[in-house]
Backbone as a printed PyTorch tensor [residue, N CA C, xyz], in Angstrom:
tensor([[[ -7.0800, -15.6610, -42.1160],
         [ -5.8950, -16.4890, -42.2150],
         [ -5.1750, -16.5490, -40.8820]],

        [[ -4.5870, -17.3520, -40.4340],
         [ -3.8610, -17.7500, -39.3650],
         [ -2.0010, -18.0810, -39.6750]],

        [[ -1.1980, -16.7930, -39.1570],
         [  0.0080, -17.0610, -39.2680],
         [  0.5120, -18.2990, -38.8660]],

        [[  0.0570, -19.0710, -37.5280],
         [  0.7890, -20.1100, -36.9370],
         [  1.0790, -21.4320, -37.7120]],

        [[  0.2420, -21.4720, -38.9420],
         [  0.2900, -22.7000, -39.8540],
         [ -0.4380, -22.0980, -41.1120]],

        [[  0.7090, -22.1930, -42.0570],
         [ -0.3140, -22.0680, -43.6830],
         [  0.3120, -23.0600, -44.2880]],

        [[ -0.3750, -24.2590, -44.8130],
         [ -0.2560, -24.9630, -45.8230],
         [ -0.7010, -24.4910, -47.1430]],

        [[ -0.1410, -25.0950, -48.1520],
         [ -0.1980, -24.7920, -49.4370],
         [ -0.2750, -25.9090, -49.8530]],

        [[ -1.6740, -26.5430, -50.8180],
         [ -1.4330, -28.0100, -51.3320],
         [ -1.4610, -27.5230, -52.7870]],

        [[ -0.7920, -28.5870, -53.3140],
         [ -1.1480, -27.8840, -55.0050],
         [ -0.8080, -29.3910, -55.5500]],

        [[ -1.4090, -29.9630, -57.0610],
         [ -1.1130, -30.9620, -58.3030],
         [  0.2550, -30.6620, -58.5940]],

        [[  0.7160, -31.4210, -59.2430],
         [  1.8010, -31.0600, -59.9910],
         [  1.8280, -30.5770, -61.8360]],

        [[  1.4530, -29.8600, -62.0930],
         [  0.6360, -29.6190, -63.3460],
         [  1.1480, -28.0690, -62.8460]],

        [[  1.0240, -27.5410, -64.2410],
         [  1.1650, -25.5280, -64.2880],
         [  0.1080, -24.8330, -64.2560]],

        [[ -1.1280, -25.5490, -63.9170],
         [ -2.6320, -24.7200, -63.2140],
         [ -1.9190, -24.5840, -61.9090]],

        [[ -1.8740, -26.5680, -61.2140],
         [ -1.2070, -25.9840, -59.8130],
         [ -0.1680, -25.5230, -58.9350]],

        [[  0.7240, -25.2230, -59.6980],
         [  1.9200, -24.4410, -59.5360],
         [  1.5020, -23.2120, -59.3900]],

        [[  0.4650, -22.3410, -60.8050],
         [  0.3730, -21.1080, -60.5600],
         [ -0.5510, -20.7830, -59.3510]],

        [[ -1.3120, -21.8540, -58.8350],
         [ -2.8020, -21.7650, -58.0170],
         [ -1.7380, -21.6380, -56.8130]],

        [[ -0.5440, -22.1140, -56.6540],
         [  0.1260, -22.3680, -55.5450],
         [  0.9010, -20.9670, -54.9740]],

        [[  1.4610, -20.7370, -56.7130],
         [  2.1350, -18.9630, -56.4880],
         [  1.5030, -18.8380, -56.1460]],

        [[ -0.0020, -18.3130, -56.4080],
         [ -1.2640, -16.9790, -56.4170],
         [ -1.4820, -17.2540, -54.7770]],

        [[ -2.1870, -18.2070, -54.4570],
         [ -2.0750, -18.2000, -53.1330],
         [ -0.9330, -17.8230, -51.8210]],

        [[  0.2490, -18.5540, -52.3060],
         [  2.0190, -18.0340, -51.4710],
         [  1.6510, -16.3450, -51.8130]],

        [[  1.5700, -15.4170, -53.0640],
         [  1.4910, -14.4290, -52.9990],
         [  0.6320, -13.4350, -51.9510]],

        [[ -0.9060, -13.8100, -52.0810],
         [ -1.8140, -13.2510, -51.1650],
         [ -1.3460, -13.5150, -49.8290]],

        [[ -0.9430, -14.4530, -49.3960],
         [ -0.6140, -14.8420, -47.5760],
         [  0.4360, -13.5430, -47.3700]],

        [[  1.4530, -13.6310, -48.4490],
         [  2.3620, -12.8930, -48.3160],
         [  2.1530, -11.3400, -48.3090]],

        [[  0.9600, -11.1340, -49.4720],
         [  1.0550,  -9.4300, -49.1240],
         [ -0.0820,  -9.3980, -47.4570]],

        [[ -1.0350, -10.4090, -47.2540],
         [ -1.7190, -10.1260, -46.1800],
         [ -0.7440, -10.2210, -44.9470]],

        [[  0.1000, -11.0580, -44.7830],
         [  1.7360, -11.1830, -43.5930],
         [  1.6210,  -9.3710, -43.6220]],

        [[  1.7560,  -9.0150, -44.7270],
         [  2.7940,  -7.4750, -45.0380],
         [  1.9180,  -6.4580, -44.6200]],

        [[  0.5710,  -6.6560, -44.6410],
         [ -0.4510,  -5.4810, -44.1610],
         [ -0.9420,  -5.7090, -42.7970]],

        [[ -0.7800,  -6.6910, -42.4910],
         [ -1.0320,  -7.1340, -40.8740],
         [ -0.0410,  -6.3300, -39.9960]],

        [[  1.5760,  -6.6900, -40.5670],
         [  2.2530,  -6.2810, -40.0790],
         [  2.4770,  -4.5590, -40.1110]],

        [[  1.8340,  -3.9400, -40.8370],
         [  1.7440,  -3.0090, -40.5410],
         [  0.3560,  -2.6010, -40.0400]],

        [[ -0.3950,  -2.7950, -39.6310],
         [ -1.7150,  -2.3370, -38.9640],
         [ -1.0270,  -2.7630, -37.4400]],

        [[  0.3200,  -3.5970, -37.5050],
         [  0.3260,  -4.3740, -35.8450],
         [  1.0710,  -3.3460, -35.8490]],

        [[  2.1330,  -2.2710, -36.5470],
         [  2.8290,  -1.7950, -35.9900],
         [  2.1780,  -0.1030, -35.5580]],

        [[  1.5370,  -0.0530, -36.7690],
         [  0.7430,   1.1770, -36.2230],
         [ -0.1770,   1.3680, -35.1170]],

        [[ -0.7230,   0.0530, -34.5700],
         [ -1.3870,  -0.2740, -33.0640],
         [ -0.3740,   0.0200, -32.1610]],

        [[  0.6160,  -0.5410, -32.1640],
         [  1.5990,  -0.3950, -31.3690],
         [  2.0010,   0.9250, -30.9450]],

        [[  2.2360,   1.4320, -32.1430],
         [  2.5480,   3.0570, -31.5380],
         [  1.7800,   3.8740, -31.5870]],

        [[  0.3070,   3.3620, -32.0550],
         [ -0.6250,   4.4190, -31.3730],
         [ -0.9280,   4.1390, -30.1140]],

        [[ -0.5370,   2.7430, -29.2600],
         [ -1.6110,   2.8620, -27.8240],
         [  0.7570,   3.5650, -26.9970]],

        [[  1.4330,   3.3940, -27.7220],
         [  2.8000,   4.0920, -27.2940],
         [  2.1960,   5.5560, -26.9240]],

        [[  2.0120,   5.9860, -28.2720],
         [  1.3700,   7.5120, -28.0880],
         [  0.6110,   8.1980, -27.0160]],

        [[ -0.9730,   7.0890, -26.9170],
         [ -1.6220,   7.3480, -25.7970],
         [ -1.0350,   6.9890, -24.4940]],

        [[ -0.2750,   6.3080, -24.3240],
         [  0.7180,   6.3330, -22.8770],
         [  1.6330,   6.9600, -22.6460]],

        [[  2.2850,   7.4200, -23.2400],
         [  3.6880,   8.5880, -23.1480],
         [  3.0010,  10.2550, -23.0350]],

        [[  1.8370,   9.9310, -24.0800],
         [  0.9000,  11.0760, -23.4770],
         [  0.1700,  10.9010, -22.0140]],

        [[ -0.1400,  10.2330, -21.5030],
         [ -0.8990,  10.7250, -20.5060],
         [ -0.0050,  10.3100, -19.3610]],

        [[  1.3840,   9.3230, -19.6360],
         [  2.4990,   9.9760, -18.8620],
         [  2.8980,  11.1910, -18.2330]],

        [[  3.4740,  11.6400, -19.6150],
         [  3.8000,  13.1950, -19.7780],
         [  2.6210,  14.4530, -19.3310]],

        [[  1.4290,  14.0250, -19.2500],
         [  0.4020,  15.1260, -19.1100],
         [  0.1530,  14.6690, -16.8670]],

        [[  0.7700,  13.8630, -16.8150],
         [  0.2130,  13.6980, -15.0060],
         [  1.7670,  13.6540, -14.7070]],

        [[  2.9590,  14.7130, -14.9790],
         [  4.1150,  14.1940, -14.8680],
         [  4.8750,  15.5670, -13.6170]],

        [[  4.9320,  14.9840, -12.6810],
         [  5.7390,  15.8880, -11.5150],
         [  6.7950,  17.0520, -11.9030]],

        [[  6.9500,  18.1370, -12.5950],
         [  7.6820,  18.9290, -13.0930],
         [  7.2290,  20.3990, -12.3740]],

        [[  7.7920,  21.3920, -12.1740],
         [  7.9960,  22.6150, -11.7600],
         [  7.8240,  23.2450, -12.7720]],

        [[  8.1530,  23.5750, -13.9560],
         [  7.9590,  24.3400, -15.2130],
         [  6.7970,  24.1650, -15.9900]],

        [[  7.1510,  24.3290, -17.0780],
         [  5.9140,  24.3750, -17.7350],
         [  6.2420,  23.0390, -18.6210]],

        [[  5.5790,  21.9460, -19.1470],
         [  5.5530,  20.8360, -19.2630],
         [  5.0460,  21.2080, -20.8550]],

        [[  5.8770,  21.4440, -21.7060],
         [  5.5620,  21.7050, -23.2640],
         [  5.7800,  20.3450, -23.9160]],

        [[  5.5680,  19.1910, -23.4520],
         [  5.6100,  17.9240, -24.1390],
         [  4.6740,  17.2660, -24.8090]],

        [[  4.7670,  16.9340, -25.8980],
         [  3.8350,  16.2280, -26.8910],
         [  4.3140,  15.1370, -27.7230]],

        [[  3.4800,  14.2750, -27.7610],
         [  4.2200,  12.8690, -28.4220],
         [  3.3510,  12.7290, -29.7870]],

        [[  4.1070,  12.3710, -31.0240],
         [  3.5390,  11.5930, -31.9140],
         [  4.5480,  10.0980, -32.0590]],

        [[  3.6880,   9.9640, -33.4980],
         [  4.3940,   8.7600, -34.0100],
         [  5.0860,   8.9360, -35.5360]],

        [[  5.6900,   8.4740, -36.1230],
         [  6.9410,   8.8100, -36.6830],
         [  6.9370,   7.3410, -37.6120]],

        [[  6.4640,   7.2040, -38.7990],
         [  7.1700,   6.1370, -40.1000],
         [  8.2410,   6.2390, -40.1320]],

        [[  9.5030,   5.1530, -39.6280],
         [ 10.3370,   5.0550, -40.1380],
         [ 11.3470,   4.6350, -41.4250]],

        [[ 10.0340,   4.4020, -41.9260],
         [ 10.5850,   3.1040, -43.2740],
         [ 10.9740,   1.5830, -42.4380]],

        [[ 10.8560,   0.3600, -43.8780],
         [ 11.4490,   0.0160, -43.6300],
         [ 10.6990,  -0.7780, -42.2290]],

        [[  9.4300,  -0.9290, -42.1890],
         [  8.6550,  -1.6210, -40.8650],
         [  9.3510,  -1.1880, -39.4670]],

        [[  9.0630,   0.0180, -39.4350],
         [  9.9270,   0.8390, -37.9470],
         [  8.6640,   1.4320, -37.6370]],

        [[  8.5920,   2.1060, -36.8870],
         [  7.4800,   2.8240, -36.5160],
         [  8.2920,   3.4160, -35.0380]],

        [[  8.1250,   4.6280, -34.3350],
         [  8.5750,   5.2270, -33.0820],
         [  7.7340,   6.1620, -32.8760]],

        [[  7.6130,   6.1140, -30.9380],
         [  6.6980,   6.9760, -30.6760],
         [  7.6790,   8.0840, -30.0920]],

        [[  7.1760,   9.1600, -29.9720],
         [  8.9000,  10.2720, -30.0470],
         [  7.9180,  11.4430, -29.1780]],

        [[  8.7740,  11.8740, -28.0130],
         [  7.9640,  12.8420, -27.3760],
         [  9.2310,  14.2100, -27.8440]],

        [[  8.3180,  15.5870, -28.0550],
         [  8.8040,  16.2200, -28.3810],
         [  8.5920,  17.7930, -27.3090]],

        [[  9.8750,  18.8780, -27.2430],
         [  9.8320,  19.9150, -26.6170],
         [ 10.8730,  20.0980, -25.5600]],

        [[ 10.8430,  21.6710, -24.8420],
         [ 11.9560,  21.7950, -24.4930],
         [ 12.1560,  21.2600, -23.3050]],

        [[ 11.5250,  20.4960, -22.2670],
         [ 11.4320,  20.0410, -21.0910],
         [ 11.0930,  18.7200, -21.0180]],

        [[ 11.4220,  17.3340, -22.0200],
         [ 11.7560,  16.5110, -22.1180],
         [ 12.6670,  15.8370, -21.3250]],

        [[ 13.8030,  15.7970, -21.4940],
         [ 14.9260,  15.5640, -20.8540],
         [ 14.4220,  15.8310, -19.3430]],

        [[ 14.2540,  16.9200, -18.9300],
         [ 14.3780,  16.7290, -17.4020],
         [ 12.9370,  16.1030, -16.5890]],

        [[ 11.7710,  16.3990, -17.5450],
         [ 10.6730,  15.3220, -16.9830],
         [ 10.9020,  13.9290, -16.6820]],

        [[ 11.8270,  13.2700, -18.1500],
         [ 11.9350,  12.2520, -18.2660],
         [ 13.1810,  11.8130, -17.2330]],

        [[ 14.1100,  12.6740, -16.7740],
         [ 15.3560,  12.1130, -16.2670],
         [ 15.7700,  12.4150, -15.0700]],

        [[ 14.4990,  13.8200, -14.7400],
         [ 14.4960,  14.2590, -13.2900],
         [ 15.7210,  15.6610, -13.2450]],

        [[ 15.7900,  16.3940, -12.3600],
         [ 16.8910,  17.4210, -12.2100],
         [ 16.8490,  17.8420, -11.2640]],

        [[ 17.9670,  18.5640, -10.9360],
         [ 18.3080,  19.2380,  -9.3860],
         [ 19.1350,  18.6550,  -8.7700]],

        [[ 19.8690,  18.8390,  -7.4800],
         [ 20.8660,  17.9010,  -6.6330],
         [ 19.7370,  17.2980,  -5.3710]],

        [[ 19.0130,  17.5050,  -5.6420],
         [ 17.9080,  16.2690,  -4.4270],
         [ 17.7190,  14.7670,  -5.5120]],

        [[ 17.7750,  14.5010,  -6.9690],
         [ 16.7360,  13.8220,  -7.6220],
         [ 17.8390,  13.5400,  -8.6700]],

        [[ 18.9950,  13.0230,  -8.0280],
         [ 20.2690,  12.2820,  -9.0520],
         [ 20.0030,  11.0440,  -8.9530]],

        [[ 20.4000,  10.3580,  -9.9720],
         [ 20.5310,   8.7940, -10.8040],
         [ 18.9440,   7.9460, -10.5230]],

        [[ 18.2750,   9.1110, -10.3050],
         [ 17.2410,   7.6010, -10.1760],
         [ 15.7680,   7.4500, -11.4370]],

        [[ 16.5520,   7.3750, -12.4290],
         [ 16.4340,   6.4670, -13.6800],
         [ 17.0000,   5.6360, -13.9240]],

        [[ 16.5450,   4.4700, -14.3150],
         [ 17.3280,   3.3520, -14.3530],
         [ 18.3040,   3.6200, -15.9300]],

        [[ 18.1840,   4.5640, -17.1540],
         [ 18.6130,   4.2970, -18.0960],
         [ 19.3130,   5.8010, -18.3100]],

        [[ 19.7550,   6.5380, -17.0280],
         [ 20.7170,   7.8810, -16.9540],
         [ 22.3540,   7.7080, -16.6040]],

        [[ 22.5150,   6.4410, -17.3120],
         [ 24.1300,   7.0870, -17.4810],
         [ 24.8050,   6.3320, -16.2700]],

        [[ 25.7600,   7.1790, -16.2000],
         [ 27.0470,   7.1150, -14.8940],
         [ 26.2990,   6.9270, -13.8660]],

        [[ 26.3320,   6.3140, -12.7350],
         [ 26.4060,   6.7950, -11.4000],
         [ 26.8740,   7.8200, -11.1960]],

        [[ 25.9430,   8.3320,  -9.9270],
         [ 26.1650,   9.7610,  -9.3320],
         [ 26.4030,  11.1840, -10.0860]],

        [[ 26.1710,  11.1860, -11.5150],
         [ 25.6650,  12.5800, -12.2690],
         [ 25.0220,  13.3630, -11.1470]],

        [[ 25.1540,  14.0250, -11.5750],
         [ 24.4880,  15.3450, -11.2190],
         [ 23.4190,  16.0990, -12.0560]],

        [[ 22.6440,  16.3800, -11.7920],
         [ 21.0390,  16.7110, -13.1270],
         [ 21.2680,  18.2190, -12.9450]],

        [[ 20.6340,  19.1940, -13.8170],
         [ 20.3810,  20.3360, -13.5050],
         [ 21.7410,  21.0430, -13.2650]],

        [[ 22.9970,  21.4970, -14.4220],
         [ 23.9950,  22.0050, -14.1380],
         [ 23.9660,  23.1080, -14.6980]],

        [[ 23.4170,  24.2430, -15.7580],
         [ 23.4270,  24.8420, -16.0560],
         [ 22.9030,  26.3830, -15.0100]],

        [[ 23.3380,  27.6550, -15.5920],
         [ 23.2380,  28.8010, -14.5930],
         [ 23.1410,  30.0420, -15.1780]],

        [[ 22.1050,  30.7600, -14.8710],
         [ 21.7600,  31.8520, -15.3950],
         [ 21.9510,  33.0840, -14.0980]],

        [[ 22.6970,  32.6000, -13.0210],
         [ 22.6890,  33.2220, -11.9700],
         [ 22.0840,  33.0300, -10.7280]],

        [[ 22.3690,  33.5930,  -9.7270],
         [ 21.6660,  33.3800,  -8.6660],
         [ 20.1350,  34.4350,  -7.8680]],

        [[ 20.2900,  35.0770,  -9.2730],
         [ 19.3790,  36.4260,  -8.8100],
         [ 17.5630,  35.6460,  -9.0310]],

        [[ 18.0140,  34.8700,  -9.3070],
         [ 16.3750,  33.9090,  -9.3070],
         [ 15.9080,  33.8050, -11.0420]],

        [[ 16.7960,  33.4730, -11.6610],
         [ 16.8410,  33.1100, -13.2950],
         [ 17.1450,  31.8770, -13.3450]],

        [[ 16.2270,  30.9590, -14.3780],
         [ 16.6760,  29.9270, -14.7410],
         [ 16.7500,  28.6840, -13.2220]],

        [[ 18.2160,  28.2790, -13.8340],
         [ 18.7450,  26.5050, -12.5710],
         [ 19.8140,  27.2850, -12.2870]],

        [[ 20.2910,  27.1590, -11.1050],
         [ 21.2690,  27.4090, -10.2230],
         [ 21.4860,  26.0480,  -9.5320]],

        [[ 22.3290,  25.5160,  -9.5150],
         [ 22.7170,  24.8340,  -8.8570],
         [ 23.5710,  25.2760,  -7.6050]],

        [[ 23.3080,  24.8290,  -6.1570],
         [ 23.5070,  25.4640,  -5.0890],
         [ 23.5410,  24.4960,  -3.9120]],

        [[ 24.9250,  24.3910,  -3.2500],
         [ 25.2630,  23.3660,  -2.3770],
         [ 24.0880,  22.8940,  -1.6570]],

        [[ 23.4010,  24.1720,  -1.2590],
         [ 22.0010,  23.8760,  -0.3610],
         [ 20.9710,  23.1150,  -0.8380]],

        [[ 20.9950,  22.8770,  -2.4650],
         [ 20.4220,  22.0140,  -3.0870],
         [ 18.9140,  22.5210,  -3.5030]],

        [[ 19.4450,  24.1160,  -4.0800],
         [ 18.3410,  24.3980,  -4.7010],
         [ 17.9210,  25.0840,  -5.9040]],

        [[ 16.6940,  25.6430,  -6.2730],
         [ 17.1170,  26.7280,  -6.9570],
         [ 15.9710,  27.4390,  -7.5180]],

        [[ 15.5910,  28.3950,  -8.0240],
         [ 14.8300,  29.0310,  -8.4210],
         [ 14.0690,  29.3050,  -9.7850]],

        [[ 12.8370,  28.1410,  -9.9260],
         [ 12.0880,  28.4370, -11.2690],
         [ 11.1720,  28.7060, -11.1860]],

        [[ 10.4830,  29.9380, -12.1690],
         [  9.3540,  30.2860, -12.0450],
         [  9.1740,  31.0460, -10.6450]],

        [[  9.9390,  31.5530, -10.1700],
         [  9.8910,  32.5410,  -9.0930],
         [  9.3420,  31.6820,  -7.9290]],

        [[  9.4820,  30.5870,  -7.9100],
         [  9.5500,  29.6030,  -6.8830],
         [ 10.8990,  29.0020,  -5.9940]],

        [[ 10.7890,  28.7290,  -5.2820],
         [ 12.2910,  27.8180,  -4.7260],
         [ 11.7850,  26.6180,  -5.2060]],

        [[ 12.7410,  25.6010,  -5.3330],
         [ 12.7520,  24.1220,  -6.0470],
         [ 13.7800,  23.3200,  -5.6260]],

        [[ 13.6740,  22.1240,  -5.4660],
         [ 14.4090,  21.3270,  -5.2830],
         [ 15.0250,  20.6300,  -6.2620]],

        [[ 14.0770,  21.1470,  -7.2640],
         [ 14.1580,  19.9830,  -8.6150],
         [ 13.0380,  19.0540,  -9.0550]],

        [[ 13.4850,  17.8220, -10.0960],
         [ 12.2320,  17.4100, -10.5160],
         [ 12.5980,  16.1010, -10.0190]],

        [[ 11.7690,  14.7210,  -9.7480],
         [ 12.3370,  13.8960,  -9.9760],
         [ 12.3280,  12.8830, -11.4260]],

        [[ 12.8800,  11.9210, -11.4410],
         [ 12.5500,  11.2200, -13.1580],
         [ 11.3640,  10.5240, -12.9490]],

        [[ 10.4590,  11.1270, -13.8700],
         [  9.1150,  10.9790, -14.0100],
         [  9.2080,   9.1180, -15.1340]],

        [[ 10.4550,   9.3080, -15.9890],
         [ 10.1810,   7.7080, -16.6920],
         [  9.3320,   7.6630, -17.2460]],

        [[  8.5150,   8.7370, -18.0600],
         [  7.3020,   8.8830, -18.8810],
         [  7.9370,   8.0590, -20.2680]],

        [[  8.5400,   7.9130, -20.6520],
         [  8.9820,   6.8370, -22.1430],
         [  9.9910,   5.9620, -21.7320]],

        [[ 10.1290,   5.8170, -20.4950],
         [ 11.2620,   4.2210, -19.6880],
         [  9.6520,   3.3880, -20.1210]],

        [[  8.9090,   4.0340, -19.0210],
         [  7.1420,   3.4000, -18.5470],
         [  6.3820,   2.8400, -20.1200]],

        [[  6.3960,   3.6010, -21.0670],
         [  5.7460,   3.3900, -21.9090],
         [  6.4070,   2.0360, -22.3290]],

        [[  7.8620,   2.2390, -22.6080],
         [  8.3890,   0.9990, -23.1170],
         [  8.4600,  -0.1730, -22.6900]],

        [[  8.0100,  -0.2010, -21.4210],
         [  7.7900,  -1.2600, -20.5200],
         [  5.9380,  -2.0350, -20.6650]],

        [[  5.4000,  -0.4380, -20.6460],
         [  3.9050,  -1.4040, -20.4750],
         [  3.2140,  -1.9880, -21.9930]],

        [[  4.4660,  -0.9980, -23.2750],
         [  4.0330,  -1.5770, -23.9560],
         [  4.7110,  -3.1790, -24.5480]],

        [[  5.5320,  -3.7810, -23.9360],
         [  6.0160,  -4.8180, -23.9120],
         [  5.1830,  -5.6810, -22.9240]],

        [[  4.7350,  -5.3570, -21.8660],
         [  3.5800,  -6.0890, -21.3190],
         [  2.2420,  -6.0520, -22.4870]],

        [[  1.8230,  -5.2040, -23.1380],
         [  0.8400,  -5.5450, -24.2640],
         [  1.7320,  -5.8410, -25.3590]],

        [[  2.6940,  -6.6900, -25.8190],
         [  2.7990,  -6.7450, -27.0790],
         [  2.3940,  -7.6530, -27.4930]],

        [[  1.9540,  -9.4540, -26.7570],
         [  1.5520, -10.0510, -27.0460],
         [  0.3690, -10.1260, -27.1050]],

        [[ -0.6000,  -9.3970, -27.0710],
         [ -2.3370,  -8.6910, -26.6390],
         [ -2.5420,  -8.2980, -27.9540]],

        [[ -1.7820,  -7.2910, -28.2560],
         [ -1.8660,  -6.5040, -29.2020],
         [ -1.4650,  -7.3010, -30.8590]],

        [[ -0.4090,  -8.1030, -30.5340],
         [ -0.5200,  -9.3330, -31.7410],
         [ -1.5210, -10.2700, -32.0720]],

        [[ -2.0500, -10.4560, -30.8160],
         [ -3.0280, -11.7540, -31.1740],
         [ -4.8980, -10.9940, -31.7480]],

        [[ -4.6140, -10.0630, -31.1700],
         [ -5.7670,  -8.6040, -32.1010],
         [ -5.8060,  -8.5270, -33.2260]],

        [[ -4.4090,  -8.2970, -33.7520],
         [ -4.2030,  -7.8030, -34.9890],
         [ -4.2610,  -9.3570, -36.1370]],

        [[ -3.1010, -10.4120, -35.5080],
         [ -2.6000, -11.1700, -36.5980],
         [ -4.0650, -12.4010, -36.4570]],

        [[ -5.0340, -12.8200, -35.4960],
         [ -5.5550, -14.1660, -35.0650],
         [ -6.8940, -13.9170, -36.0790]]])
């Protein structure tokens, strides 16, 4: 079947009225299963890009990120990366590697404010612009944009990925 045009011819008689439901019905539940096979494409090739984002992604720590996908009801579908080093893969940290995500907020934030000391624990933030993870010196991370990127390239395939599913 082809979304771009469905005609329906029918008699005027109650054979072709019902021949007319029965048919309006089937287009309609096939519309309804398309649309979900298009949405579950969608956030499975989301998945495979936010993953292999996140797995080639410039970070200092340990990179505990993993993405699935998520039924929302309701014809939603989201691809959702999960763990404790999210946020700063995705948004960058430190005072070398401020605002440059396009979708972080204020101008001129500051990333990486929290402090466990200066004895080489944790983020320190430090005029000199540094700090110590993993028994390393660091500058910080920058924003890697691992789910800015996804949302972008998968809007460059969304029309690819429709004409797959619905043609």
């Amino acid at each position: 079947m082809n979304t771009r045009k469905r005609v329906i011819r029918m008699d005027l008689s109650t054979a072709g009225i019902d021949r007319a439901i029965r048919e309006y019905t089937e287009w309609r539940q096939w519309l309804h299963d398309k649309t979900e096979e298009f949405l579950k494409a969608l956030a499975d090739e989301g998945v495979q890009i936010a993953s292999a984002h996140f797995k080639s992604a410039v970070y200092d720590g340990n990179n505990d990120v993993s993405c699935h996908m998520e039924d929302r009801g309701d014809d939603t579908v989201a691809v959702v990366a999960v763990g404790g080093t999210v946020l700063f893969i995705e948004f960058g940290s430190g005072v070398r590697y401020p605002d440059s995500h396009p979708e972080a907020g204020e101008p001129n934030t500051l990333h990486g404010s929290w402090s466990l000391g200066p004895e080489g624990k944790g983020h320190w933030d430090d005029p000199k612009g540094w700090y110590y993870a993993h028994n390393k010196k660091s500058w910080g991370n920058p924003a890697n944009m691992c789910m800015y990127q996804t949302k972008r390239e998968l809007e460059n395939r969304f029309l690819q990925i429709a004409k797959r599913i619905y043609v």
